[in-house]
N, C-alpha and C positions, 0 to 999 in steps of 0.2 A: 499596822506596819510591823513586819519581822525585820528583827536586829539582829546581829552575831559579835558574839566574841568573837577572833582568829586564836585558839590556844596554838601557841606557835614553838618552834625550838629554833632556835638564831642559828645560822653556819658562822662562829667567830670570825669577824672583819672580812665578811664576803659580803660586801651590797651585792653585788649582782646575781648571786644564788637566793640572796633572802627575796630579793626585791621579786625575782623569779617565781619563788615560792608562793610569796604575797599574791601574784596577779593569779598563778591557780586558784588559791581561796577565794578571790573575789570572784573570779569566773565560776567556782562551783555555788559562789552563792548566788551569785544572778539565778542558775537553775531549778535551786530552792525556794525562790521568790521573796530573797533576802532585799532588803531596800537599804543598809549601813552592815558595814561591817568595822569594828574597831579592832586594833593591833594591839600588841604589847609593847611595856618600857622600852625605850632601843632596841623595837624588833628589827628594825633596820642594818643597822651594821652589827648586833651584838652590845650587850651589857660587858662591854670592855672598856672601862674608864679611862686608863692609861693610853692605851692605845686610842680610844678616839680623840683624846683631849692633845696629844702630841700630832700639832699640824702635817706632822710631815707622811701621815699614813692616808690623809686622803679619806678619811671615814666622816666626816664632814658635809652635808648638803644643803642647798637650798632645794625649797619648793619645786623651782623649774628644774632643776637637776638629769640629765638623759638619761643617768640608771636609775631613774623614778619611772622613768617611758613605760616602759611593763605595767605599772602600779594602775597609771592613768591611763592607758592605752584599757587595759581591762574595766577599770570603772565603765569608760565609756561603751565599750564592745555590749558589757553587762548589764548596764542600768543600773550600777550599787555604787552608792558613795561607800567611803573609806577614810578610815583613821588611824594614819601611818606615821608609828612614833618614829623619829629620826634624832640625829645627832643636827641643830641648827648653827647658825654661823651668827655671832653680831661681834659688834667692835670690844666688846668686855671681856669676851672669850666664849668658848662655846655652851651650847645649851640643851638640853633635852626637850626637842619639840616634839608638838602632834601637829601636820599638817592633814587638814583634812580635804578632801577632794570632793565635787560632786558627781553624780553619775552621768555629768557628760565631759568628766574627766580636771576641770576646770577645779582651782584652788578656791573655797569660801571660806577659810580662814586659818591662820597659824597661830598657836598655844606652846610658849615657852613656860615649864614648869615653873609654881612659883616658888614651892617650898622644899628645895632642895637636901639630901641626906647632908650628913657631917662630913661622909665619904667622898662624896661627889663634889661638896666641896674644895677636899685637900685636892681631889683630881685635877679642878681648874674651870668647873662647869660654875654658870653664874644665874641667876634664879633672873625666871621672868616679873614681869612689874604687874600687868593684866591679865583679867577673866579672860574663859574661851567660850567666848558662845558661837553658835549659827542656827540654821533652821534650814530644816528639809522636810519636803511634802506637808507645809503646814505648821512642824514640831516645832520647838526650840530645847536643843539641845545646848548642855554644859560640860565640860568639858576639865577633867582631872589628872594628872600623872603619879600614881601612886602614892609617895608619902605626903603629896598633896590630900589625898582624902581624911587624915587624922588632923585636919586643920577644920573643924566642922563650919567654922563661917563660911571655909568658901563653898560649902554644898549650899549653906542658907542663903546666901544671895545671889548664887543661883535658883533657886526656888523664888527669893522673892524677883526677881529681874523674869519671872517667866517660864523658865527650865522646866519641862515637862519627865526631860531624861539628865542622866547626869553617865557621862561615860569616862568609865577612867581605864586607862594604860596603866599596867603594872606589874611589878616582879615580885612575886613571894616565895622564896626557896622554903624547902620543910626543915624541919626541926624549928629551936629557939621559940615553939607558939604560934606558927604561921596560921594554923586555923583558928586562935584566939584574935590575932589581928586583924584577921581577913572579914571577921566577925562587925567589925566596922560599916561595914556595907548595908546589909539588910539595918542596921542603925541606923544609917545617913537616909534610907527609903522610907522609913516609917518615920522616925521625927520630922522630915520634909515634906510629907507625901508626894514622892516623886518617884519614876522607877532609875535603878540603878544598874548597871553594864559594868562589869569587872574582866579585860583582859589580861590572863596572865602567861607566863612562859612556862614551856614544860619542858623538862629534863636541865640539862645543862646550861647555865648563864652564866656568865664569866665566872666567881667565885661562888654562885649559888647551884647548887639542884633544885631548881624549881617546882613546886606542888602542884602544878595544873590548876583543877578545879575552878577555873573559867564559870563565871555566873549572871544571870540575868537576877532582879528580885524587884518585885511588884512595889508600889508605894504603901503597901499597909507590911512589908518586911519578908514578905513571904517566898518562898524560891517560886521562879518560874522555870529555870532550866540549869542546870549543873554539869558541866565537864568533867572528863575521871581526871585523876594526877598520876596517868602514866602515856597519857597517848595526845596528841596534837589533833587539831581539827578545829569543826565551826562549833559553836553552842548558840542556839537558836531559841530566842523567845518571841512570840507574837505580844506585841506592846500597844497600846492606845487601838484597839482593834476593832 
């Protein structure tokens, strides 16, 4: 099975350019004989706290959402499921989801972040309660949002519930040690033996310039494929093959 990162760069507070963007990559990955492809943190409307957490901008979506139509209109056209981090709605306030879609476009399951920044907090965003798993083509996959990964239980029980892969959304701008954090990953793969999926954003994210370096890594730690940190696109590992 070939997976992807999407290294992506957000248009701030445009769903319908990003969402746009999104169903390209998924359509160029059908052609590569990609079978998932996973997004970044709020690739959806942008890593814009303020503005998605203030209702009145509309950066907000559920699952069924028509400026999703693109996203899942391509799953399906393509054959690729997808892992489309969004800004979600519940009655607490808002939340940083992954909703994932299969490749006949169809939702098999939505991932509210559990372990929320500080930042995110003061913004007004409210941390999910439950794991994300599903399964495609056989796999079970698990399911992460960035500073969810420095929470090592939840790789562990992923691993033990089944987890084969563990895919996480994520923003890491450079400077401040981004590649000592990032370093976390091939961690989480060799202590779990499990393979691990890192997307992240490139170039500009609300207050970040993001590093790229989008990565795939084996369960014994080891890179299988690396994105640069200057340019946007798929990064492609063939996984469980």
């Amino acid at each position: 099975m070939i997976i992807a990162a999407a290294q992506f760069t957000a248009r701030p507070r445009d769903i319908g350019a990003n969402a746009a963007r999104m169903a390209g990559l998924v359509t160029e990955a059908g052609g590569r004989g990609v079978s998932l492809v996973v997004f970044p943190e709020l690739a959806l409307p942008g890593y814009e706290l303020d503005a998605v957490a203030d209702g009145r901008n509309g950066l907000t979506t559920e699952p069924d959402d028509p400026r999703l139509a693109p996203v899942r209109d391509a799953c399906r056209t393509a054959g690729v499921a997808a892992v489309v981090n969004c800004a979600g709605r519940t009655e607490a306030g808002p939340t940083i989801s992954s909703y994932v879609y299969g490749p006949d476009g169809v939702l098999l399951t939505r991932y509210d972040k559990r372990h929320v920044t500080e930042t995110e907090l003061a913004a007004g965003f409210v941390a999910g309660t439950a794991d994300g798993r599903f399964t495609l083509g056989g796999v079970r996959f698990g399911l992460a949002i960035c500073f969810d990964a420095h929470f090592p239980d939840l790789t562990a029980r992923a691993a033990a519930d089944g987890c084969a892969v563990l895919l996480a959304s994520s923003l890491y701008g450079r400077g401040g040690g981004a590649r000592e954090r990032m370093e976390i990953f091939p961690a989480l793969a060799k202590e779990n033996g499990v393979h691990v999926l890192l997307a992240n954003h490139c170039g500009p994210a609300g207050p970040y310039d993001a590093c790229g370096l989008s990565a795939v890594w084996a369960p014994d730690g080891t890179m299988l494929a690396e994105g640069p940190d200057t340019e946007a696109g798929l990064v492609t590992a063939n996984v469980l093959g």
